[in-house]
C-alpha positions in Angstrom: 17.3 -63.1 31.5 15.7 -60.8 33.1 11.6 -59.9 32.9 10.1 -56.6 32.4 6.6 -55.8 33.4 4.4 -52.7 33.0 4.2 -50.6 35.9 1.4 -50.4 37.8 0.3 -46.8 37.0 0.5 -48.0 33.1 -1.7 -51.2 33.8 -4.0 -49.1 35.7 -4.1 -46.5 33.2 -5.0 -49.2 30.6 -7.9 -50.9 32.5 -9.5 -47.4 32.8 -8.9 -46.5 29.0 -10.7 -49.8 28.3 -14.2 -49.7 30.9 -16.9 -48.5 29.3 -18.4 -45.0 29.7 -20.6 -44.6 32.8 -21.1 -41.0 32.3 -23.7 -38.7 30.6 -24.1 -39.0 26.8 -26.2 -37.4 24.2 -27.2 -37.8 20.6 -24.8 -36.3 17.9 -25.4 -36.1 14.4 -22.2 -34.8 12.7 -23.8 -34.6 9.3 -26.9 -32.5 10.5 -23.9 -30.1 11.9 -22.0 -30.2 9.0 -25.3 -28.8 6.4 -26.4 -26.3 8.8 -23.0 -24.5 8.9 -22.6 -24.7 5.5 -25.9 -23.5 4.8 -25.8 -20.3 7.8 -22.2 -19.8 6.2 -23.5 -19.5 3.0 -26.5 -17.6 3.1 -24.0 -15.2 5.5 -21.7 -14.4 3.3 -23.4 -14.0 0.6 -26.3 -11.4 2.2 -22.8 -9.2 3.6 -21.1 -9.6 0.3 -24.4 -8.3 -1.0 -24.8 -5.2 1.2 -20.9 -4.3 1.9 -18.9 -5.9 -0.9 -16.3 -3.3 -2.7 -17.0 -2.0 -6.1 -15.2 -4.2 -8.6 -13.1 -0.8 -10.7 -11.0 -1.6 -13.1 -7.2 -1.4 -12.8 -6.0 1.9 -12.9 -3.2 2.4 -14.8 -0.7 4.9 -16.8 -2.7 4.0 -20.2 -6.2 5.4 -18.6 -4.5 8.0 -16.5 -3.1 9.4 -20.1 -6.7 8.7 -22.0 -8.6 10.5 -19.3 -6.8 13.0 -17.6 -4.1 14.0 -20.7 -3.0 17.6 -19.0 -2.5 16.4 -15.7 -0.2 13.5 -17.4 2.0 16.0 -19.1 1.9 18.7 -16.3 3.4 15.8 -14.3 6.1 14.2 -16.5 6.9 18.1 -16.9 7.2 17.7 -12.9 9.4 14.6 -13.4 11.7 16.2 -15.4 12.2 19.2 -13.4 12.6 17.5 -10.3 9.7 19.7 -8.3 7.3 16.8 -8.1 6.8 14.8 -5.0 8.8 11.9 -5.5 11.7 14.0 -6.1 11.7 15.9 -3.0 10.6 12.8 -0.7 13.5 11.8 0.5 14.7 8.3 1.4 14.4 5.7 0.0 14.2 7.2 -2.9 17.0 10.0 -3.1 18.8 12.2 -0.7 16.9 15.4 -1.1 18.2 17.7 2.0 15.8 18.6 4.5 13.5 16.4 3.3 13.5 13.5 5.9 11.3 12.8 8.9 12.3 13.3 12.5 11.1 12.1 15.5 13.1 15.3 17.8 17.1 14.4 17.5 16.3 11.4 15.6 16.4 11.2 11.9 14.2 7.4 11.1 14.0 8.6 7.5 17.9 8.1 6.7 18.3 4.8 9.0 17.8 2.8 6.0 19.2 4.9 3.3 18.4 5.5 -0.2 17.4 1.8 -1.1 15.0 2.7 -4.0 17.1 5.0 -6.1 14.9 7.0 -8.6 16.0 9.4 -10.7 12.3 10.9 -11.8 13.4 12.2 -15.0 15.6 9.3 -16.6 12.7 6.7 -14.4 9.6 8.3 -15.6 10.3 10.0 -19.1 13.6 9.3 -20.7 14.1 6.3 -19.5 11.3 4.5 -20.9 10.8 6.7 -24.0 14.6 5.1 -24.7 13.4 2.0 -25.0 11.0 2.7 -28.0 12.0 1.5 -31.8 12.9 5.0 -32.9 13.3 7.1 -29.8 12.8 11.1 -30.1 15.6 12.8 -31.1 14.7 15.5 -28.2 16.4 12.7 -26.0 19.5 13.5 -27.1 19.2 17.4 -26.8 18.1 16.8 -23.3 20.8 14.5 -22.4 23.1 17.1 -24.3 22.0 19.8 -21.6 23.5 20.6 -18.0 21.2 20.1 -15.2 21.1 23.7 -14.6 19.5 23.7 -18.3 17.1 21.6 -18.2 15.9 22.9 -14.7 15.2 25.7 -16.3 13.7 24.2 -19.4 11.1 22.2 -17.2 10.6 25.3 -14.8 9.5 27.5 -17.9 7.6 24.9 -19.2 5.2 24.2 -16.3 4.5 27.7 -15.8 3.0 27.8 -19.1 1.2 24.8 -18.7 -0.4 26.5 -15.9 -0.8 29.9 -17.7 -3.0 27.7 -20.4 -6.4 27.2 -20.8 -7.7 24.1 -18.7 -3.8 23.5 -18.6 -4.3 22.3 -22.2 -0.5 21.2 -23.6 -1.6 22.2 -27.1 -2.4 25.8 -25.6 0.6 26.9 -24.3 1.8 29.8 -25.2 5.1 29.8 -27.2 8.3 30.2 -25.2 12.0 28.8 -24.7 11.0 24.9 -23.4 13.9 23.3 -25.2 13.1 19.4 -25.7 10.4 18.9 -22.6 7.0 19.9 -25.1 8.6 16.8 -27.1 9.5 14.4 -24.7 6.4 15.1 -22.8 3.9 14.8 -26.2 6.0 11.4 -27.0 5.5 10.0 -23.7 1.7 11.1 -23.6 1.6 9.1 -27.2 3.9 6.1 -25.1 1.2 5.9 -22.4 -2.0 6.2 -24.5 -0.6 2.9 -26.5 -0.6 1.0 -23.5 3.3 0.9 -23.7 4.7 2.8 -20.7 2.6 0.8 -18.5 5.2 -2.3 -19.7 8.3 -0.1 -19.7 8.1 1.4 -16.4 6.9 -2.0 -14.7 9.7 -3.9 -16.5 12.2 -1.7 -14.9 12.4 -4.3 -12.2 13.0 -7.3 -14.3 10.4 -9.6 -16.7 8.6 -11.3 -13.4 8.1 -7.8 -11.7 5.2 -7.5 -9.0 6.4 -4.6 -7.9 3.8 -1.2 -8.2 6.0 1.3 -6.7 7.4 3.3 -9.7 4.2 3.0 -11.2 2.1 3.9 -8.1 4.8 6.7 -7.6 4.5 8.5 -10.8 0.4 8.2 -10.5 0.7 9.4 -6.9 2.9 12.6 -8.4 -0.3 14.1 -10.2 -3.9 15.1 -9.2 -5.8 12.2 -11.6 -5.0 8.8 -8.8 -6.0 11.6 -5.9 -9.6 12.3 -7.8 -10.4 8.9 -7.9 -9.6 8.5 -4.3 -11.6 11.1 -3.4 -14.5 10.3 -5.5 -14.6 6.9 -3.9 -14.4 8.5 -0.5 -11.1 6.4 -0.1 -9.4 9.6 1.1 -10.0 8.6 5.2 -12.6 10.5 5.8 -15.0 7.4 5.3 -14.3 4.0 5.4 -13.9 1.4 3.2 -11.9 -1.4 1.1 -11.2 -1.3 -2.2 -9.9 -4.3 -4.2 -6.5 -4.4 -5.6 -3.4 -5.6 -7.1 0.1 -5.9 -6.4 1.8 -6.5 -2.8 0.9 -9.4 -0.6 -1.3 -8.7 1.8 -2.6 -5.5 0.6 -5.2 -3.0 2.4 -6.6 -4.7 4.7 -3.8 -4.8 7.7 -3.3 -1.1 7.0 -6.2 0.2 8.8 -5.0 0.5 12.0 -2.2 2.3 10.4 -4.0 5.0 8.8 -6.3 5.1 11.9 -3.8 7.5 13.6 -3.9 9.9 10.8 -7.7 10.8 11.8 -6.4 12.5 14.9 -5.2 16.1 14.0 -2.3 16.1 16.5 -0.7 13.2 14.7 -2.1 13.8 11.2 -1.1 17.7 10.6 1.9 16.8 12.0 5.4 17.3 10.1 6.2 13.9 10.6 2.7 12.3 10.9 4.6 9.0 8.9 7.1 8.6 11.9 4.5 9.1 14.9 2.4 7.1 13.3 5.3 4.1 12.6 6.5 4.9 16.3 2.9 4.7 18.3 2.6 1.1 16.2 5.8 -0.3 17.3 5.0 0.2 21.0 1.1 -1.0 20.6 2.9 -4.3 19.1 5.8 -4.5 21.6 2.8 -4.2 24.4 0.9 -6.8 22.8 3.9 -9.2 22.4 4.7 -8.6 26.0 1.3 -8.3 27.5 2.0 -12.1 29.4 5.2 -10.0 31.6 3.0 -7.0 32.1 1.1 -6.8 35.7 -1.8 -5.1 35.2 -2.3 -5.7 31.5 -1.8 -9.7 32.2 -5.1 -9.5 34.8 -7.2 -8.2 32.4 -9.1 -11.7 31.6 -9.7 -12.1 35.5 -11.4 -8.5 35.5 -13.5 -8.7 32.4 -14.1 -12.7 32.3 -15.5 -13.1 28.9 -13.6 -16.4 28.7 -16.0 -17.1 31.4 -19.3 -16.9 29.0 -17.8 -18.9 26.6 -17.0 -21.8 28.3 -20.1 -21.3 30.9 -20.7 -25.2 30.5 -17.2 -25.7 31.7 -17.4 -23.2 34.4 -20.8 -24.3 35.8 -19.9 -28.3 36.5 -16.8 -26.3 38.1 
């Protein structure tokens, strides 16, 4: 049988690791440590929460967009239904509108991905959830009776009085030939003011739905979510952070993003949505390849901050 020993390096290792420590020590008190970063952490964020915390506003939703701002509701569902609103025309992934896509010269980014989000503005926004109430209008059926070319025109005629009337008041229009849109409009108006469409349009995507985005696009379609923004200066000419539901992780990472809209050559641009996408994928393909990059790799040597931090470290050195 044969006998193993520990090599020497390990033995030696081991009488090292067990000699006491001839070096420098000092007192430690771990406890002392512990309250005084609790207590400068503390007092710290509660004086910045003090002076630069967000405003806590209420959820804004299609029930208070309808209470407060009732003309601008029905001038957009009008919108909606007519297909001239914002949504309609954007492009992918929401439709195929022609023409209406991003380009970055030859290259269409827009269309790579499709029309993922299908919306149909008029059957998403209005008839859609007004279909789902107990006793539904009966100017559903006239509408869904109608070619497109018909209720193009209905809408169209209908919008222009709207903006003919006084403070674009729905119950001052002037009389004309709107087939069903004065009723579907008025009964989603009613739908909204109950609290209702909020529900409808959000359970669209199922019962367990935290996705915002056919809510947040029919607010975005009229003037009452843009007032807001711009009386909380939100509209990036100031900064600031709001707080927020719906998506994981929010505002907070998007700041970079909208950044580059602050610079007139990028932000008046046509496609100010693809520069901007573009000029972030190659500051985070830089930054992911920074340790291959000369010049960019050297930066610690030339501004040695790492230096200052670990000056301790450096100095025994």
């Amino acid at each position: 049988m044969t006998e193993t020993r520990p090599s020497v390096s390990w033995r030696r290792g081991k009488d090292i690791a067990s000699q006491p420590w001839t070096g420098a020590t000092r007192e430690y008190d771990l406890l002392k440590e512990l309250m005084i970063g609790l207590v400068a952490v503390g007092l710290l964020v509660v004086g910045l929460s003090a002076i630069f915390s967000s405003p806590d506003e209420p959820s804004i939703t299609l029930k208070s967009w309808a209470t407060n701002a009732p003309a601008d509701f029905v001038a957009t569902a009008t919108a909606e239904l007519g297909g001239t609103s914002d949504t309609a025309g954007y492009g992918p992934p929401y439709n195929a509108t022609a023409g209406a896509t991003q380009t970055l010269g030859p290259i269409d980014l827009q269309s790579l991905s499709g029309v993922r989000i299908p919306i149909d503005t008029a059957a998403a926004f209005v008839t859609g959830p007004l279909s789902l109430q107990a006793n539904p209008p009966d100017a559903l059926r006239v509408w869904a009776a109608a070619t497109p070319a018909q209720r193009t025109d209905w809408a169209a005629a209908y919008a222009d009085a709207l903006a003919k009337a006084p403070d674009n008041d729905p119950s001052q229009v002037a009389p004309g030939f709107y087939g069903p849109v004065p009723a579907l409009t008025s009964s989603l108006l009613a739908m909204a003011k109950r609290g209702a469409l909020d529900g409808a349009i959000q359970g669209e995507g199922g019962f367990f739905n935290l996705d915002y985005t056919r809510s947040i696009l029919f607010l975005g379609d009229g003037t009452y979510f843009v007032n807001i923004a711009n009386n909380a200066h939100l509209t990036g000419d100031q900064w600031g952070m709001m707080n927020e539901t719906g998506n994981y992780p929010g505002q907070s990472w998007l700041w970079l993003f909208s950044l580059w809209y602050q610079i007139p050559v990028i932000g008046d641009a046509p496609n100010a949505d693809v520069l901007v996408v573009g000029l972030m994928l190659v500051l985070t393909l830089l930054l992911a390849l920074v340790p291959f990059i000369p010049g960019l790799r050297t930066i610690p040597r030339w501004i040695p901050i790492h230096r200052l931090v670990w000056r301790d470290y450096y100095k025994r050195r």
